[in-house]
C-alpha positions in Angstrom: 71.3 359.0 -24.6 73.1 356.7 -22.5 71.7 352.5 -22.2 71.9 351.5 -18.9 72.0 348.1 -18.1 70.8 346.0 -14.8 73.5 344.3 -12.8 70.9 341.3 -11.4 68.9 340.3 -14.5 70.8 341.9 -17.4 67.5 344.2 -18.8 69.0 347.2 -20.8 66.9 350.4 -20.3 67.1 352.0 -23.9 66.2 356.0 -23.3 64.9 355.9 -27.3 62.0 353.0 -25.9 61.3 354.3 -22.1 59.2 351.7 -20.2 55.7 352.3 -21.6 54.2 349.5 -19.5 55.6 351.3 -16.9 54.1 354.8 -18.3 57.6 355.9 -19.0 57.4 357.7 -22.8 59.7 356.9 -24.9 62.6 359.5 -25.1 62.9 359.5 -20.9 66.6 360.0 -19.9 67.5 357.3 -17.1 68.9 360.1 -15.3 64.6 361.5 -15.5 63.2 358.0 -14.5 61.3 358.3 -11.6 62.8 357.9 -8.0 60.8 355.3 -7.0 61.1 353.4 -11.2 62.1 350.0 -10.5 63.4 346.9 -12.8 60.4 345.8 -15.0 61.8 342.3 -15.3 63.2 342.0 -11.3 62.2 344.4 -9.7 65.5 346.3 -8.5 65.7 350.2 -8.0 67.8 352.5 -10.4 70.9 352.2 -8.4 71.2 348.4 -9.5 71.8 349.6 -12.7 75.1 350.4 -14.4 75.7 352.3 -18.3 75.5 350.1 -20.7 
């Protein structure tokens, strides 16, 4: 599964961790975030967010 990486603060969303303080499992293709998932770190929505 594909990193992806955000353009404003430089957080890498790593598919094999998910965002679990976000309630996002680990194993949760970016593509299979929620629509409304934003940046844990800054807040940003998915499309800020390029593969890493």
């Amino acid at each position: 599964m594909t990193k992806y990486q955000c353009g404003p603060c430089g957080y890498v969303y790593d598919p094999e961790v998910g965002d679990p303080d976000s309630g996002v499992a680990p194993g949760t293709a970016f593509e299979d975030l929620p629509e409304d998932w934003v940046c844990p770190i800054c807040g940003v929505t998915k499309d800020m967010f390029e593969p890493a």
